[in-house]
VEXLUM-292826 format. One line per field, with one value per residue (C-alpha): x, y, z; residue number from 1; residue in one letter. Coordinates in steps of 0.5 Angstrom, whole numbers, plus 500, padded with zeros to 3 digits. Layout:
xx: X|...
yy: Y|...
zz: Z|...
resi: NUM|...
resn: A|...
END
This chain:
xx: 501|508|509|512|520|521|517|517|513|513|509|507|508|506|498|495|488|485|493|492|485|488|494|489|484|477|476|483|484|491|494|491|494|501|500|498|504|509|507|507|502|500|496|495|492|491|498|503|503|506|509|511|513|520|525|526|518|518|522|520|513|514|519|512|508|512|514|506|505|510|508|500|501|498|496|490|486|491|488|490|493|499|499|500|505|509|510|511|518|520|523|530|530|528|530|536|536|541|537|540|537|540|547|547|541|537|530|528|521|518|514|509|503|498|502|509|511|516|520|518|525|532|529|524|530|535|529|528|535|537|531|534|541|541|537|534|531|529|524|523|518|512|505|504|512|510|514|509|506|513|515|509|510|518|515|510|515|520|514|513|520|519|526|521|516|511|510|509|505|506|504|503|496|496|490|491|487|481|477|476|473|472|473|469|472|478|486|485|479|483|488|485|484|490|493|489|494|498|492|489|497|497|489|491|498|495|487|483|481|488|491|485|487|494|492|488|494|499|503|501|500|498|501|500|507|506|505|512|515|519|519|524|522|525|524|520|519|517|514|513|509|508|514|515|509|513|516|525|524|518|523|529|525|522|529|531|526|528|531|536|533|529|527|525|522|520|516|514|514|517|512|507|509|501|505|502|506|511|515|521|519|524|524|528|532|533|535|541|543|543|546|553|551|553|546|542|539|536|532|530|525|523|516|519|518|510|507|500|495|499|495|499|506|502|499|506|510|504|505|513|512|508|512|518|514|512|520|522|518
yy: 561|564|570|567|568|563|561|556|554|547|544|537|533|529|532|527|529|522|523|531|529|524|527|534|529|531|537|539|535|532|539|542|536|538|545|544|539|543|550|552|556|553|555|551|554|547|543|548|550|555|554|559|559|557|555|548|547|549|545|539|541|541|534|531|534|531|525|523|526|520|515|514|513|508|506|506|513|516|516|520|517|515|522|523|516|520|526|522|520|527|530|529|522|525|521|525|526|520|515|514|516|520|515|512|507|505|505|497|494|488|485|479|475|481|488|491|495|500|502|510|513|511|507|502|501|499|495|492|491|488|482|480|480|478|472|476|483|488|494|498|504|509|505|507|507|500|496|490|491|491|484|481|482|480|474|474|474|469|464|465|464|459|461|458|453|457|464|463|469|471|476|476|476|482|486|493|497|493|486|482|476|469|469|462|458|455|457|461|464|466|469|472|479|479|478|483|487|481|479|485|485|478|478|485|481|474|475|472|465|463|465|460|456|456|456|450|447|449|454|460|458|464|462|465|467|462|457|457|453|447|449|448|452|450|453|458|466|467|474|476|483|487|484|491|487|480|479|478|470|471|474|469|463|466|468|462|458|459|452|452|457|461|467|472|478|482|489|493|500|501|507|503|497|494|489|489|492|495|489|490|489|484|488|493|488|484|490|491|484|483|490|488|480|477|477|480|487|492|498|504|508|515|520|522|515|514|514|514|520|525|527|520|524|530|526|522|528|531|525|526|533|532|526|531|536|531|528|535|537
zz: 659|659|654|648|646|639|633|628|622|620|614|615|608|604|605|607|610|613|617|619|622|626|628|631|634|635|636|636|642|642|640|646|649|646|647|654|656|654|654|647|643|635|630|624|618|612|614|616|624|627|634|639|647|650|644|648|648|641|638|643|640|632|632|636|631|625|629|629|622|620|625|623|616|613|620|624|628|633|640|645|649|645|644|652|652|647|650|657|654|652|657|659|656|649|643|639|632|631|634|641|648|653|656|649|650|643|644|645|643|645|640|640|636|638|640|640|647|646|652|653|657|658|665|661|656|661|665|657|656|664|663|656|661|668|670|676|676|680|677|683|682|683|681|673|670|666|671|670|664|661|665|662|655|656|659|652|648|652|651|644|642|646|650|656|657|661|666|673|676|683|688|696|699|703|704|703|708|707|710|704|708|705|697|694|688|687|688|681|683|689|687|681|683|687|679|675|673|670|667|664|660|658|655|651|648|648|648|653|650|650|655|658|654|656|664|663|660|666|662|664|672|678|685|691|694|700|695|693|698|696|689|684|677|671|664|667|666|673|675|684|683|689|692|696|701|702|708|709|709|704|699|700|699|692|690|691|687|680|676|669|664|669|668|674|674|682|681|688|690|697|697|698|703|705|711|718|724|720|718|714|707|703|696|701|704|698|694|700|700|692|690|684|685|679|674|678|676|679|675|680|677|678|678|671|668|669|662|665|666|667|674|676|676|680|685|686|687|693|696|697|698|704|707|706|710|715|717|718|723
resi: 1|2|3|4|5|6|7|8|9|10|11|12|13|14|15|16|17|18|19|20|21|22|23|24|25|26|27|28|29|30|31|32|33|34|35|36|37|38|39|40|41|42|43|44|45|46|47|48|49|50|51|52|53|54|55|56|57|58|59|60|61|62|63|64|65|66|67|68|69|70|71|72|73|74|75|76|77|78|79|80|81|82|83|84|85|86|87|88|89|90|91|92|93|94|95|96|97|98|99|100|101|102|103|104|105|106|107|108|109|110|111|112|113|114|115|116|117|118|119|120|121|122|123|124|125|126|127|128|129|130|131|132|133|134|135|136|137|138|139|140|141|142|143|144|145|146|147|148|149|150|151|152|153|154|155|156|157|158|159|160|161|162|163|164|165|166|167|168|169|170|171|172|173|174|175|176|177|178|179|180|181|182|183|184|185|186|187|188|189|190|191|192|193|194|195|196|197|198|199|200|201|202|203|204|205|206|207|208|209|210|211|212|213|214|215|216|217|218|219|220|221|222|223|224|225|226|227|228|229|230|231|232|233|234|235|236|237|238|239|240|241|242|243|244|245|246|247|248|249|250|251|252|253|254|255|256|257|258|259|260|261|262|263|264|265|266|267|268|269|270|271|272|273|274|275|276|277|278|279|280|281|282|283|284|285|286|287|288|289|290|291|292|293|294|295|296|297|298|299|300|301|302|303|304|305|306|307|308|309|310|311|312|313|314|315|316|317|318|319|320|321|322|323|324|325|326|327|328|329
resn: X|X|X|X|X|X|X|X|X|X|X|X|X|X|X|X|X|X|X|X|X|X|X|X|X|X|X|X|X|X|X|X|X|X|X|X|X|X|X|X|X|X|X|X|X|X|X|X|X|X|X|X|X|X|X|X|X|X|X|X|X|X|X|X|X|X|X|X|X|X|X|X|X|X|X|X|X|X|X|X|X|X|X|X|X|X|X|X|X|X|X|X|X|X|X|X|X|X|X|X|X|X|X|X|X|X|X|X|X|X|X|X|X|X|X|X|X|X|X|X|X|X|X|X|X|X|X|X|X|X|X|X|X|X|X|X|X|X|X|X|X|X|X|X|X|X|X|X|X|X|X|X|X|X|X|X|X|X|X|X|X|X|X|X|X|X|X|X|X|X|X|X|X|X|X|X|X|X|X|X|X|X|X|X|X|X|X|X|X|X|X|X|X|X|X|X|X|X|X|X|X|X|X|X|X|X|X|X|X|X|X|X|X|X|X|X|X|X|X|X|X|X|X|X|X|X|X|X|X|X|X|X|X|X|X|X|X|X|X|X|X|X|X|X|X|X|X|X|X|X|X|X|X|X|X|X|X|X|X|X|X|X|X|X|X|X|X|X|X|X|X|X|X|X|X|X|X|X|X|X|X|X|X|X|X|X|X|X|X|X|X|X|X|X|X|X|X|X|X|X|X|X|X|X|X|X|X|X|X|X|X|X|X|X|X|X|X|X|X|X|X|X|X|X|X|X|X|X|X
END
């Protein structure tokens, strides 16, 4: 650990000690977690805490700690990582004391029945605020940005407030490197493990027997990409994930689906194309074509923008850094 150049002490109020244990974690986990995130020394004697290290990670360090102390009042055990998700969305795009992000962009929630997303950065709140907006959009990125998960809830909380009458979930089938061979059962069994990262965000922010209930129903329906051929598709959330594996043709005939009061969201990672014989990827293509078209958005996102555990960020950046390394030799 650096040497440290700056302290500050800061006392946590009311005093609360159900709160203090929630906010120091077991074992004082989530201040190791603070002080190993932003380099910072703590010590904590009852419910003041001296903070040392560089004046920035400091000061960074003692809003965190008052900002959780506030945030678990009245509310349930504080896990680690809602810890990690906060401190995530620190850098560079910190919230400032009026309430703003960087660029002027207010922090944006996505409220349903069951949960309530918060838009961690600048880039998730312009993603937020663009689907609100545009009728396509584009969120395209490194893998754990909250791309889909984000589209997911969008078109949750579109259903809820019945601005749409179903979600369509769309994926191209592509295998990654692996033979999978003959799947059994029918079209939904399929396609299921294909759509798991769509699941696994409709089950947390619907739970499981209603969003059976709803497939049952054909309000929530799972499309393969190819099946989307000739398809006119009204009053619908309509969701394309891993679109950086769809072909130029595949990408203009799902582009070119929606019908009246149609919402569509396209996620991808062109970093990630998984096509055969290295065909050009219609995520890329599109982006080309469609940049400035009137309703369209297109959301970048960056390796700064991931919110899942932090050797995530780490192995993305080792992987750009050695591809750098291979196109200059």
């Amino acid at each position: 650990m650096e040497t440290a150049h700056y302290s500050r002490v800061v006392t946590l109020s009311p005093e609360d000690n159900r709160r203090l244990q929630g906010l120091c974690g077991h074992c004082d986990e989530h201040i190791q977690l603070i002080e190993n995130r932003l380099s910072v020394r703590i010590r904590q004697r009852g419910y003041t805490f001296s903070v040392s290290g560089q004046p920035v990670a400091v000061d960074r360090a003692c809003r965190t700690l008052e900002n959780l102390y506030d945030e678990i009042a009245g509310q349930r055990k504080l896990a680690s990582r809602e810890v990690h998700l906060y401190l995530q969305a620190l850098p560079e795009r910190e919230v400032k004391s009026q309430g703003a992000l960087e660029g002027g962009i207010q922090p944006l929630e996505i409220r349903t029945r069951r949960s309530v997303v918060t838009a961690r950065g600048e880039n998730q709140v312009r993603y937020i605020q663009n689907m609100l907006q545009h009728d396509i959009n584009f969120g395209v990125g490194p893998a754990g940005t909250g791309k889909t998960w984000l589209a997911v809830a969008a078109a949750v909380q579109a259903l809820e407030m019945q601005r749409v009458e179903r979600i369509i979930l769309v994926r191209p089938i592509v295998e990654t490197g692996e033979k999978l061979g003959f799947l059994p059962g029918d079209i939904a069994q399929k396609v299921h493990p294909y759509l798991r990262p769509l699941y696994d965000g409709l089950y947390e922010m619907l739970g499981s027997d209603l969003v059976v209930q709803m497939m049952e129903r054909d309000i929530i329906e799972l499309a393969p990409l190819a099946f989307m051929r000739g398809r006119s598709l009204n009053d619908s959330f309509i969701i394309l994930d891993e679109g950086q594996n769809t072909t130029l043709e595949q990408m203009k005939m799902f582009l070119t689906r929606p019908g009246f009061n149609s919402k569509v969201v396209v996620t991808g990672d062109v970093t990630q194309i998984d096509l055969p014989n290295h065909r050009d990827s219609g995520l890329i293509h599109a982006m080309q074509v469609l940049e400035g078209v009137e309703g369209i958005s297109i959301t970048r996102f960056e390796r700064g923008d991931v919110v899942r555990h932090p050797i995530v960020a780490r192995v993305i950046e080792a992987y750009e850094r050695h591809a750098g390394v291979e196109m200059a030799t």
